[in-house]
C-alpha positions as CSV (number, residue, x, y, z in Angstrom):
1,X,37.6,75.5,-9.7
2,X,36.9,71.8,-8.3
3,X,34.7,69.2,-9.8
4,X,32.4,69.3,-6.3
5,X,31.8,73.1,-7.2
6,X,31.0,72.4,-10.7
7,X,28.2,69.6,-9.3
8,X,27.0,72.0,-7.0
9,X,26.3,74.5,-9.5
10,X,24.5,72.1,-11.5
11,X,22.7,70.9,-8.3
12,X,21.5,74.9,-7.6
13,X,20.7,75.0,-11.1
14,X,18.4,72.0,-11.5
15,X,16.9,73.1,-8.0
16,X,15.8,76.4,-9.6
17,X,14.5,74.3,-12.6
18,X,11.8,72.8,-10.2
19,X,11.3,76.0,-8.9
20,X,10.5,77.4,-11.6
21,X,8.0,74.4,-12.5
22,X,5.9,75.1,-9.4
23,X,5.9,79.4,-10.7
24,X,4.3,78.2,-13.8
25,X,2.1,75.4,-12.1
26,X,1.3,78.4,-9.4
27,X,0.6,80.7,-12.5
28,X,-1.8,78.0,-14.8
29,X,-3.7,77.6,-11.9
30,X,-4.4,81.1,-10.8
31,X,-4.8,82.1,-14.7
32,X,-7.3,80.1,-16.3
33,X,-6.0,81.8,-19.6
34,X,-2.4,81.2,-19.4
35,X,-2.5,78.8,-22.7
36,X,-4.0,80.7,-25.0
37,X,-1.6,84.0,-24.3
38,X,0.6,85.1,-27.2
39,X,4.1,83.2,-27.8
40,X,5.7,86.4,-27.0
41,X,3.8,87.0,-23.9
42,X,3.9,84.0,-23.0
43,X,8.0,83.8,-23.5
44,X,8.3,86.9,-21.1
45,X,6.1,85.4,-18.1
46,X,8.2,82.1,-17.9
47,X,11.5,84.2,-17.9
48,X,10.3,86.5,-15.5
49,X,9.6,83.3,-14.0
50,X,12.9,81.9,-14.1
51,X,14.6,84.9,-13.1
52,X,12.5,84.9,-10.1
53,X,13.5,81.7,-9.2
54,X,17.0,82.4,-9.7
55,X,17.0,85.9,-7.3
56,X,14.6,83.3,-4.7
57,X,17.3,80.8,-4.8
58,X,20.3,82.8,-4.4
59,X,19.0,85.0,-1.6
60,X,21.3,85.1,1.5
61,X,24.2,83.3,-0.8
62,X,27.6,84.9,0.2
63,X,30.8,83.6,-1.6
64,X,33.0,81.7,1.5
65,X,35.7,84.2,2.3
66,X,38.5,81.5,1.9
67,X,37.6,81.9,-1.5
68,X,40.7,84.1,-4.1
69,X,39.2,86.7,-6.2
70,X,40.0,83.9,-9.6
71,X,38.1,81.5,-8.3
72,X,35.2,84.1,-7.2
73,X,35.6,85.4,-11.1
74,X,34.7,81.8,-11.8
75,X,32.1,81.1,-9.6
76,X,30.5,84.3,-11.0
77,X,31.3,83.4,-14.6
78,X,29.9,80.0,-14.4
79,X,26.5,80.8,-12.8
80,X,25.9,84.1,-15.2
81,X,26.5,81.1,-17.8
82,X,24.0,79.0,-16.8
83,X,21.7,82.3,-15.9
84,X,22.0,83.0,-19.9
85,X,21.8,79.2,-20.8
86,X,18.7,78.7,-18.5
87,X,16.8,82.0,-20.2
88,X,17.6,80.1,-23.7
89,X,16.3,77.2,-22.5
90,X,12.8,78.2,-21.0
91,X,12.7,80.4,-24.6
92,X,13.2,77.3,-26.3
93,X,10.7,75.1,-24.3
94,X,8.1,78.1,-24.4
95,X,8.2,78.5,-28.1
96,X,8.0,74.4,-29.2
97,X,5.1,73.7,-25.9
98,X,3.1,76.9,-27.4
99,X,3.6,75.0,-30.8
100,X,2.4,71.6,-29.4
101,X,-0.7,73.8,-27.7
102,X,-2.0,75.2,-31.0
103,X,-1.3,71.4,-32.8
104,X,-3.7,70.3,-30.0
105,X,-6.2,73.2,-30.0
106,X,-6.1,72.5,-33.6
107,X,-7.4,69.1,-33.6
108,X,-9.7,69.4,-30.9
109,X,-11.2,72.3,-33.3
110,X,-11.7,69.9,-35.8
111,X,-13.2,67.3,-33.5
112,X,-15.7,69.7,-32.1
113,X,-16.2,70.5,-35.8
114,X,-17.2,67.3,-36.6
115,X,-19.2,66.9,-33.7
116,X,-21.1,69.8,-35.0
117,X,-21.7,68.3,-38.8
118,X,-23.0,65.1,-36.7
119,X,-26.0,67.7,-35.1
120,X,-26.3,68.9,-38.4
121,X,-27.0,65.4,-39.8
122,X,-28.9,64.7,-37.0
123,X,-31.1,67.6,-37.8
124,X,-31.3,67.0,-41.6
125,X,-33.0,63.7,-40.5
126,X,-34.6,63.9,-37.4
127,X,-37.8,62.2,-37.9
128,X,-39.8,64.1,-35.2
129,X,-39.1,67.3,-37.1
130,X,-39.6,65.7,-40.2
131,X,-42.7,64.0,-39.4
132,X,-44.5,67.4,-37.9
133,X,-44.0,69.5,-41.1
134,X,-44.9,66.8,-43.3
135,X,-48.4,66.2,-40.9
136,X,-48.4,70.3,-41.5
137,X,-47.8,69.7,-44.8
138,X,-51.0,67.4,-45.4
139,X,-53.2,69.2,-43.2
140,X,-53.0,72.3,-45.4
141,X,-52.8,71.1,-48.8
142,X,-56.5,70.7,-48.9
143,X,-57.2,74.1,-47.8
144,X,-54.1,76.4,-48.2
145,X,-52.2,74.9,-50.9
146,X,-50.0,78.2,-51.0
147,X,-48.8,78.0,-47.9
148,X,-48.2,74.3,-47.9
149,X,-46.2,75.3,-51.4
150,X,-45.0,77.7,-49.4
151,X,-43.7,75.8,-46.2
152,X,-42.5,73.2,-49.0
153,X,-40.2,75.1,-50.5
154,X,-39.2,76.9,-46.6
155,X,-38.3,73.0,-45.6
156,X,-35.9,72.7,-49.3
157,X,-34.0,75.8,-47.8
158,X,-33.4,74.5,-44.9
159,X,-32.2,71.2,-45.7
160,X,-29.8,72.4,-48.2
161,X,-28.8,75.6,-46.0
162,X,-27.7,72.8,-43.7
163,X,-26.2,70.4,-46.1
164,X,-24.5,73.2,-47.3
165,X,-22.5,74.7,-43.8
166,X,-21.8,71.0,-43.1
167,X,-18.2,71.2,-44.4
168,X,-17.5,75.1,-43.8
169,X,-15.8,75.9,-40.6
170,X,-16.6,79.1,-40.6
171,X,-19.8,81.2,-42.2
172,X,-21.2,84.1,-42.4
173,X,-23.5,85.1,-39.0
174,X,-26.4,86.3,-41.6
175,X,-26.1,82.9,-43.2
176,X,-27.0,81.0,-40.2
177,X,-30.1,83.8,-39.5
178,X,-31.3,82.7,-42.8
179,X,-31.6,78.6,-41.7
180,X,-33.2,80.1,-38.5
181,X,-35.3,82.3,-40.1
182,X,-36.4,79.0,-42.9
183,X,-37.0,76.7,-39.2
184,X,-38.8,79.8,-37.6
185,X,-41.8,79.5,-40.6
186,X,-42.3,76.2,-40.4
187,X,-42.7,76.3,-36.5
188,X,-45.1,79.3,-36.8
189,X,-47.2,77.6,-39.4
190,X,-47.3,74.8,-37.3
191,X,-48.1,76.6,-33.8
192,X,-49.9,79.8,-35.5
193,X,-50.8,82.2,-32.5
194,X,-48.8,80.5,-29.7
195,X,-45.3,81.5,-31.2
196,X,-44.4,85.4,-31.7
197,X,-40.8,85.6,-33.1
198,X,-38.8,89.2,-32.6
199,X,-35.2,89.1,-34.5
200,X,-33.2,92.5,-34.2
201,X,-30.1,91.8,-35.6
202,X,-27.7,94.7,-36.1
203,X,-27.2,94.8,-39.6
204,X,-23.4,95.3,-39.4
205,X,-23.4,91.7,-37.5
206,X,-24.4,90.1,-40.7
207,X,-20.8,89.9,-42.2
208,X,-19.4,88.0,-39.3
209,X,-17.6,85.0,-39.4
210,X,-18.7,83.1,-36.9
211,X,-18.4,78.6,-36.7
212,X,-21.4,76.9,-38.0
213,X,-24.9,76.1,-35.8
214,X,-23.6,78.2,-32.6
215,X,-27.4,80.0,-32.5
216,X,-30.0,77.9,-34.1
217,X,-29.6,75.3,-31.1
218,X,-30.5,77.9,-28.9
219,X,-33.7,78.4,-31.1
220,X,-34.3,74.8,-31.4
221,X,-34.4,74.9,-27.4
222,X,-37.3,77.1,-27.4
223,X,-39.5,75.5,-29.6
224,X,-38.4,72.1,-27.8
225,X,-38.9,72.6,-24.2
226,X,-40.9,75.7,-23.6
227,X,-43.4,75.7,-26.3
228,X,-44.3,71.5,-25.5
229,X,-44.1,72.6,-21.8
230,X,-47.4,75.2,-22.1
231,X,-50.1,76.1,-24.2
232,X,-49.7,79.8,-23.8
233,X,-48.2,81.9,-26.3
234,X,-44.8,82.2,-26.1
235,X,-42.3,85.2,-27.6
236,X,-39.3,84.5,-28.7
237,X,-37.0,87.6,-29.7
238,X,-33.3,87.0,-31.1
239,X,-30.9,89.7,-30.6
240,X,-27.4,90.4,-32.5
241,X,-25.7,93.6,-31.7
242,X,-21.5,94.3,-31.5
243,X,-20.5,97.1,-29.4
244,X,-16.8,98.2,-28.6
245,X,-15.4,94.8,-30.0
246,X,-18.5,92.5,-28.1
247,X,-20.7,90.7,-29.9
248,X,-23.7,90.1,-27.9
249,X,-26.1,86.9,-28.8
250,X,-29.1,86.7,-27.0
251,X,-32.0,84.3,-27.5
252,X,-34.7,84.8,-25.1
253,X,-38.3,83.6,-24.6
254,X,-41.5,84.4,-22.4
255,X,-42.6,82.4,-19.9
256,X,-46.3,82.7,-19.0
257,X,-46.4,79.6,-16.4
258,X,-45.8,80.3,-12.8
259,X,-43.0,77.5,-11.7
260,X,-39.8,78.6,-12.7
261,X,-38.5,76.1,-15.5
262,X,-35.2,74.0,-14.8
263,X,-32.7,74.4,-17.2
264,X,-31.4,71.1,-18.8
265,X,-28.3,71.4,-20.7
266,X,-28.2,68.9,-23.6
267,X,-25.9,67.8,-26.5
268,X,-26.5,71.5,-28.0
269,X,-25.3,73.9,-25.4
270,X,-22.4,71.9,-24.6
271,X,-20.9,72.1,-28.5
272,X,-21.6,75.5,-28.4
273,X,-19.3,75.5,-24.9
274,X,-16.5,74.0,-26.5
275,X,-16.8,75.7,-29.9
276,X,-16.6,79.1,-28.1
277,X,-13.3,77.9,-26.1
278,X,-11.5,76.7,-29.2
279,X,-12.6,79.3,-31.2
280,X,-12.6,82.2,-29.4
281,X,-10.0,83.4,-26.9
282,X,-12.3,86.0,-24.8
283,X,-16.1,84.6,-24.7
284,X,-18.6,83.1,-22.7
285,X,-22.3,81.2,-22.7
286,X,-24.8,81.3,-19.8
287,X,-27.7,80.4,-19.7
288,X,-30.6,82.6,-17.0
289,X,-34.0,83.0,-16.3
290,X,-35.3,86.2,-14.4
291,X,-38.5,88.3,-15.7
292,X,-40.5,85.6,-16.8
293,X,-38.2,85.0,-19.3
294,X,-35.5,82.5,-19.6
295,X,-32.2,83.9,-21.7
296,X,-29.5,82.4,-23.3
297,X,-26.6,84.6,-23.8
298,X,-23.3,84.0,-26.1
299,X,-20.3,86.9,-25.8
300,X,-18.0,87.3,-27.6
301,X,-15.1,90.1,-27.2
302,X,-13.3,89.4,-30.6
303,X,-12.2,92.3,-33.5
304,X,-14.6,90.7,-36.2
305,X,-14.0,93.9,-38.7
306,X,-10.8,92.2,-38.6
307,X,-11.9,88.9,-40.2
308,X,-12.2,88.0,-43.7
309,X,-15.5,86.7,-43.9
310,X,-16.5,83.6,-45.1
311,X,-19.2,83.5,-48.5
312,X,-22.1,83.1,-47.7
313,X,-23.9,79.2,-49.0
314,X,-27.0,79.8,-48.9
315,X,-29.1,82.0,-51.5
């Protein structure tokens, strides 16, 4: 077989190499999950891929009849060759990109994560916090020394619950209910009637591993901006459940006013954004408000019974 055949096969072949780029462009774009699939799935898309691109290339191709049936045998042999030799190929450069994917996913985890142990400095010291419980503090020594003791020893827990997750990448979902439970006393000692607090957690929800401060922003967003937007009471209710592989996490509060409040995503609900796409291949947070009642909802469709649970910090 000539030379000019030989550089015509390699022509054809690199031509079904771009083709196959655009499939898998074509394919990214149309499946917003395409990264996060499986090695082996993934592996079987792009050859599926490449075959595809192979059968669209060669379609209407007919061996010249001046051709003899040795050089035909060669033509065959030669581009069932490079067939075989392109399917190693795109196995090869599927396995080592999926390798490079979860190197990358792998350090933006860890730069989320230490965007999240900067919040959590940020609330160990945040002086507007730490200025109101203190004022609470001194207004109820005088008259309720227990519950200033009390609200004392509620702040300790929560401080060192917090100093505590900082280095943890994962913990247990009952551990972080405990900080939010500590923060929830101190805000209803310091708003008494105005704040009603509901938490139904399912109890089997309590061993899940779950990455640190992904609910207590949420909680810090209702004592923030709806409580110091009205002087009615507000209700806030937390609720945990998992059903059929879906944990459900929904923090919701009352709304008494009539305007409808505008939601203004902050620092809080965007790490919990990105924690949930690094973490989690299947999930999702939205933010609504219908009902008088304004919700924010994380799901999460992961097998947690399969996890092994981290221990809890916090006593």
């Amino acid at each position: 077989m000539s030379s000019a055949m030989t550089l015509n096969v390699i022509l054809a072949a690199f031509s079904k190499c771009v083709l196959f780029w655009l499939f898998r462009r074509i394919f990214e774009a149309t499946c917003q999950t395409a990264f996060r699939l499986p090695v082996f799935q993934q592996i079987a898309i792009n050859l599926l891929l490449i075959s595809l691109a192979f059968a669209i290339f060669d379609i209407g191709f007919t061996t010249p009849a001046t051709f003899d049936s040795v050089t035909v045998f060669q033509l065959f042999r030669l581009k069932l060759l490079t067939y075989l030799n392109m399917l190693l190929q795109v196995t090869i450069y599927t396995v080592v990109l999926h390798s490079w994917q979860l190197k990358q996913r792998g350090i933006e985890l860890e730069m989320s994560l230490k965007q999240s142990e900067i919040s959590l400095l940020r609330m160990q010291t945040n002086p507007h916090f730490l200025f109101n419980t203190l004022n609470l503090l001194h207004s109820e020594i005088p008259d309720r020394p227990e519950l200033a003791q009390e609200l004392i020893l509620e702040l300790s827990d929560l401080l060192r619950g917090t100093i505590a997750i900082a280095e943890q990448k994962r913990i247990l979902l009952g551990t972080e209910i405990d900080l939010i439970e500590h923060y929830l006393t101190i805000q209803k000692a310091r708003f008494v009637d105005r704040l009603e607090v509901i938490m139904d957690i399912e109890s089997t929800c309590q061993r899940f591993s779950i990455p640190p401060m992904l609910i207590l922003p949420l909680v810090e967003n209702v004592i923030k901006h709806a409580l110091s937007k009205t002087i009615k009471r507000i209700t806030l209710k937390v609720k945990i459940h998992y059903v059929e592989g879906e944990l459900r996490i929904l923090v919701s509060n009352s709304w008494p006013e009539s305007s409808i409040p505008k939601f203004e995503p902050g620092s809080g609900h965007s790490n919990i954004s990105n924690t949930l796409k690094l973490e989690f291949t299947n999930s999702e947070f939205s933010m609504d408000y219908g009902n008088q009642r304004t919700f924010g909802l994380i799901t999460i469709r992961h097998n947690f019974k399969g996890d092994q649970c981290a221990q809890s910090v916090v006593n």
